[in-house]
N, C-alpha and C positions, 0 to 999 in steps of 0.2 A: 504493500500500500504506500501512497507516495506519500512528503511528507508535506503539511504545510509551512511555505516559505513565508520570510518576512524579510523585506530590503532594508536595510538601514545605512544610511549616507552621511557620510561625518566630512564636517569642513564649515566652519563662520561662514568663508564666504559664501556657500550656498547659503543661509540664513541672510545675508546680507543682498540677493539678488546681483551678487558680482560676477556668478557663474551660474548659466543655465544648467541645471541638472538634468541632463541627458541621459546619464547612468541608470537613472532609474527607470525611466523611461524605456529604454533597452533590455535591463534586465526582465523587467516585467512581459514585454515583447515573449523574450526568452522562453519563461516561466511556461507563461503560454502554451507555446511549441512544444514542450516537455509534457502539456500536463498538470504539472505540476501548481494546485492552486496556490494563491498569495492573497491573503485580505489585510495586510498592513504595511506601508511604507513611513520609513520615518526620516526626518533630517533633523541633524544634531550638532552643535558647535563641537570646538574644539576644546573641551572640560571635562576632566575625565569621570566627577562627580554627576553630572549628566549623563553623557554616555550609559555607566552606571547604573540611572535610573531608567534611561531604556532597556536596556539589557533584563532590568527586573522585569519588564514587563513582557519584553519579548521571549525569555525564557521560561515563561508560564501559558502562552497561546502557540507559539509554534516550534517547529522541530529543525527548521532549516532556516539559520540567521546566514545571511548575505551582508557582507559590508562592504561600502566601497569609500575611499579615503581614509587620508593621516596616517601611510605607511612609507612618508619621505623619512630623509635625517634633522629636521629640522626642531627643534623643541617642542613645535605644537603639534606634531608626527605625534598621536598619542594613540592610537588605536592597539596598537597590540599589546604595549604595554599594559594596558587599563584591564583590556579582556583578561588577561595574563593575572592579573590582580584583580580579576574580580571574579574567579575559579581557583583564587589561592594553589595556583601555578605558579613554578620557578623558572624563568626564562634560561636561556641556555645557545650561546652561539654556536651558528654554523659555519664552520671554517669553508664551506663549498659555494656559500653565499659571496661571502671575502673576496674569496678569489674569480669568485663571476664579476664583481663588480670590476674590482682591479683590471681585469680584464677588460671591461667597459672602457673604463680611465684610459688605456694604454690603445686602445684602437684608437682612442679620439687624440691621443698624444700628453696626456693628461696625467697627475695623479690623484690617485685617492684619496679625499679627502678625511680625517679621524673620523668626521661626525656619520659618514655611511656606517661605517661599524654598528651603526646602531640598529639598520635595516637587517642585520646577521641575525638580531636577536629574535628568538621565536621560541614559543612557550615548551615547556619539556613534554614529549609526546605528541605534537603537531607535524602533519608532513608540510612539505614543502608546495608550494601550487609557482613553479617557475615564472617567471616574466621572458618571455622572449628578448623583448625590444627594450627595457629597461632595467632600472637598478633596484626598482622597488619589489623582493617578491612577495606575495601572498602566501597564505598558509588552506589546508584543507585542517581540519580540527576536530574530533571530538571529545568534546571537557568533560561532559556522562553520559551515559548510554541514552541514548533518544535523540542525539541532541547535534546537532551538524554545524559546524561554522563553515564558511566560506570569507575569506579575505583580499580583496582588489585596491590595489593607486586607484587614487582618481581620474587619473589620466584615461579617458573614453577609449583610445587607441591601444593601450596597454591591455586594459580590463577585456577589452573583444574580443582580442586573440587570444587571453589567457582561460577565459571562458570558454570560447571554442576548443581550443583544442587540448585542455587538461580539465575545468569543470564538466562540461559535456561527458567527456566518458566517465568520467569518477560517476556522474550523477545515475549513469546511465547504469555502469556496472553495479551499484547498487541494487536495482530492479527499479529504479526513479526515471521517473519521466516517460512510461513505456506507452501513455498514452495522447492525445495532442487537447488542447482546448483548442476550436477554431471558431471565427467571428465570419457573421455576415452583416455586413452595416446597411440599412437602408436609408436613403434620404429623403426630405421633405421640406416643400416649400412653400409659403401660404397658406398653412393653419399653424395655429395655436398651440405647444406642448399639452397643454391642459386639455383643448381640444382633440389632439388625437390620442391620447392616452384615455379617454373617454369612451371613444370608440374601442379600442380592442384589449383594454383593463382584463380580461379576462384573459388573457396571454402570459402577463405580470402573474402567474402563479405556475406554470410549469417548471419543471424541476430540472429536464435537458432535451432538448434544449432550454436555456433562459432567453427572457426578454427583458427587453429594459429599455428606457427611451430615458434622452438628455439632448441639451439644446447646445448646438455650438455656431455662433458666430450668425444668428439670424435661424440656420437650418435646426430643423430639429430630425433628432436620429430616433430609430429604432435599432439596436445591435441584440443581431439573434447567435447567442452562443452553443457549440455543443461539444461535451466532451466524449473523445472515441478510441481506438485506439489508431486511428489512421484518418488521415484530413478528408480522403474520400467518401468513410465511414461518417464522419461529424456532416458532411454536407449532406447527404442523404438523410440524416433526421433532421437538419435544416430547411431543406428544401420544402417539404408541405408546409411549413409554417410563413415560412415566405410567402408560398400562395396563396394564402388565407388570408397574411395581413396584408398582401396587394390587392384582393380581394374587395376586405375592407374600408381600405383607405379610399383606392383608385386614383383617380390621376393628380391626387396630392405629391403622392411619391414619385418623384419625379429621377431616380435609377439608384443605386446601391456601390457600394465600396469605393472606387477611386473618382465614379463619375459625377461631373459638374455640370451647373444649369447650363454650363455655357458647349461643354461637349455631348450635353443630350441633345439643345438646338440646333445644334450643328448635325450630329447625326441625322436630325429628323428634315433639317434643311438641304442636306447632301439626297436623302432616299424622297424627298420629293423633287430633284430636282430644283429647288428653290436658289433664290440668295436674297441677302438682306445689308439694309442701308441701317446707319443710324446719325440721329439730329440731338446732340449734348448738350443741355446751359448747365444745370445745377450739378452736372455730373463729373465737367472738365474733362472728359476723354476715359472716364473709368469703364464704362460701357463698353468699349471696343477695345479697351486693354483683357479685359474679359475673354471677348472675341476670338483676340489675335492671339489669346494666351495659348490656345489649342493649337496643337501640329496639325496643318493641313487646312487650316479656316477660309486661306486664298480661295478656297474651291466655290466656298460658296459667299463668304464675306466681301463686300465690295469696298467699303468703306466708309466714312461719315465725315460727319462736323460738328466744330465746336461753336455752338454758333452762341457766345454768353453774353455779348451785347445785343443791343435790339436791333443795331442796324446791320448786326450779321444775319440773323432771323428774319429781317425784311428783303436784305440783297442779292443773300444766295438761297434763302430755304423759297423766298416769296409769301414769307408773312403780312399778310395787310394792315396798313398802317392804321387804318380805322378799328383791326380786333383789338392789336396791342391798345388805343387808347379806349375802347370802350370796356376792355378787360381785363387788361395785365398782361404781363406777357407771362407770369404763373394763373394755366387756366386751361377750362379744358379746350376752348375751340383753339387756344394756339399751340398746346401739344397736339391737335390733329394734325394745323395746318402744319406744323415740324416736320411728322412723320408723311404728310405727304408731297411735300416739299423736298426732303431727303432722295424721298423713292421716286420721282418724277425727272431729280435731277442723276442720278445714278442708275436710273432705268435697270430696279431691284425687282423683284418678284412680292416683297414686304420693306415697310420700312416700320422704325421706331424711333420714338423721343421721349427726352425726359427734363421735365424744369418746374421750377419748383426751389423751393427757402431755405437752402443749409444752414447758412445763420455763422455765429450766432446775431448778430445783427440782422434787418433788413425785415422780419417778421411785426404786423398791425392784427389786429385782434381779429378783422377779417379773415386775414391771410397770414397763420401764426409761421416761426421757425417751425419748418419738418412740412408743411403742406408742399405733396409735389405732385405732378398731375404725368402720365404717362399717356402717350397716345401711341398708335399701330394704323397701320396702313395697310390693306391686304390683296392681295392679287386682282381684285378690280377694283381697286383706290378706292375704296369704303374704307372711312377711318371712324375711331372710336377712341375713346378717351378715359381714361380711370384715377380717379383721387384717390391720395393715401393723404395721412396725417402722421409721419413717424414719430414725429413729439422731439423734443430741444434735450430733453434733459441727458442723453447718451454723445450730445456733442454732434460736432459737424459732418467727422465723418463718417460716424454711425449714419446720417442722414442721405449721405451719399452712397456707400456700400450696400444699403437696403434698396435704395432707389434702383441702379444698377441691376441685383440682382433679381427683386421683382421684377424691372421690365425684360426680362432673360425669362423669368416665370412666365408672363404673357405672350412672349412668342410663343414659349414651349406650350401651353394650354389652347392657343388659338391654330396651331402646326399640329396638333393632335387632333381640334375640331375638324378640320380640314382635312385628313387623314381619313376620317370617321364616314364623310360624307361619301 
């Protein structure tokens, strides 16, 4: 039976956001792939009196502690030490260590400095877990029966190889890891977290696969997990749950794992032969950075403008001077006339636009920060037009980034309508 792991990450500066913690991030990846479940990650300064008191706690819920950092020479290098004393172990140097380093030193042309010495030390009874590429090693460890350390540098470069290719098998030769946890992420654009977890709440209680919905960066996910002992195996009890909850959502979810609003439209623009223009104020070009972000978009992407003054909006898109003054130029008849403006002068199959109040300035109680009107133009220059309200308080470019990818949502919804017919 495998065991449950727990990460623990030692270093100030990650407490201090001076260093992204990537490590954990990875290892957890890792975990994964194994198997092997993990329900606690922790990050810790460099105190060995803390430390310490994770250690209490993590040597009561799980059986496989992972640490990564404070295995340099440096004073605040305290990791091994601490664990070492805090299993009332006597530390005990490796003359093999030494001489790896030395060895280090002498290829770089260098000597060894005293304070590596200190990297030699490792508790009595620990084996060694090598560093390839560096000076720092780890250790594999069992301090009493049940109970597994694992020891990594912080160095991301270091810890990867050292886990591939001496953790991995240690984990594996134990009878750990023999089966995989794999994920299928779905995504969703245009409803509500609260809303769709509404709808298929009764999924939220299976046991494997699981399900679980969280929100990131506007989208909101569904991640169906399962544990097997093979990734093909996990997908096949994956699989009918997926179709249930495409089932149920429908054309919310707009595709799953790597794919983006902007590479489903484009899909869907490519298999209908289509292409598309687009007309930018309140977006400044993010819209088709979107676009152009995908390999291969030339196919169907033709191009746009920024049109963020009005007398760009009048000259090239052919906005009337009469809508802007009896409207605004945030409104819906002049994100029509944008997007058909755009598609008329780029002789597109669709066009789109998007303008409207990032702020923070610029918003009247009319026309607050965050009101932005999206229009669409569609293969017989029938346009249409939709208000959102994204609201000030997430900042400017929250206002923009949602703007964006909503109107990326209404191609994709109106390219699916048109599919359908």
């Amino acid at each position: 039976m495998s065991p449950i792991a727990e990460i623990i990450c030692v270093g100030t500066e990650l407490l201090l956001g001076s260093t992204l913690n990537t490590n954990a991030h990875y290892l957890a990846q890792q975990l994964a792939h194994l198997g092997i479940s993990h329900y606690y990650q922790t990050v810790v300064g460099d105190n060995p009196e803390r430390l310490k008191q994770v250690l209490d706690s993590a040597c009561a819920r799980s059986q496989l502690l992972i640490f990564t950092g404070g295995l340099g020479p440096t004073p605040d290098d305290l990791t091994t030490e601490t664990l070492a004393d805090f299993f009332h172990t006597p530390l005990e140097e490796r003359t093999e260590v030494i001489d790896l380093i030395r060895q280090r030193y002498a290829q770089r042309g260098r000597i060894m400095s005293p304070s590596n010495r200190k990297q030699a030390l490792l508790p009595k009874g620990s084996h060694l877990l090598p560093n390839p590429t560096g000076t720092a090693p780890g250790m594999i460890w069992e301090p009493r029966p049940g109970l597994v350390l694992l020891t990594f540098p912080g160095v991301p470069t270091e810890m990867h190889r050292m886990w591939q290719e001496t953790a991995i098998p240690y984990l594996k030769g134990r009878g750990w890891g023999q089966q995989v946890i794999h994920s299928r992420l779905l995504r969703y654009w245009g409803i509500a977290e609260a809303a769709l977890a509404e709808k298929v709440h009764p999924f939220f209680q299976l046991n494997n696969p699981t399900v679980a919905p969280y929100v990131s960066y506007g989208e909101v996910h569904l991640r169906i997990s399962a544990r097997a002992s093979s990734v093909a195996e996990a997908q096949a009890l994956i699989k009918p749950v997926e179709d249930k909850l495409r089932h149920i959502t429908g054309d919310d979810c707009f595709g799953a794992d790597q794919d983006s609003l902007a590479s489903v439209v484009g899909d869907l623009l490519l298999n209908q032969e289509a292409s598309l223009a687009v007309a930018e104020s309140c977006t400044g070009g993010g819209l088709g950075q979107l676009l152009t972000g995908v390999p291969g978009s030339s196919r169907y992407f033709i191009g746009g403008a920024i049109a963020y003054d009005n007398r760009v909006k009048v000259s090239l898109l052919g906005v009337k001077e009469e809508t802007l003054a009896r409207e605004g130029a945030v409104s819906h008849s002049v994100a029509m006339e944008m997007a058909l403006g755009i598609q008329s002068r780029l002789q597109t199959t669709w066009g789109v636009s998007i303008t409207g109040i990032a702020g923070p300035e610029g918003g009247t109680s009319e026309k607050p920060v965050g009101l932005v009107y999206i229009g669409i133009s569609d293969e017989n220059q029938q346009a249409r037009s939709f208000e959102f309200n994204f609201g000030s308080i997430q900042g400017r470019e929250w206002v923009r980034r949602l703007s964006a990818h909503t109107a990326l949502d209404i191609v994709r919804r109106e390219l699916l309508t048109a599919l359908k017919k």
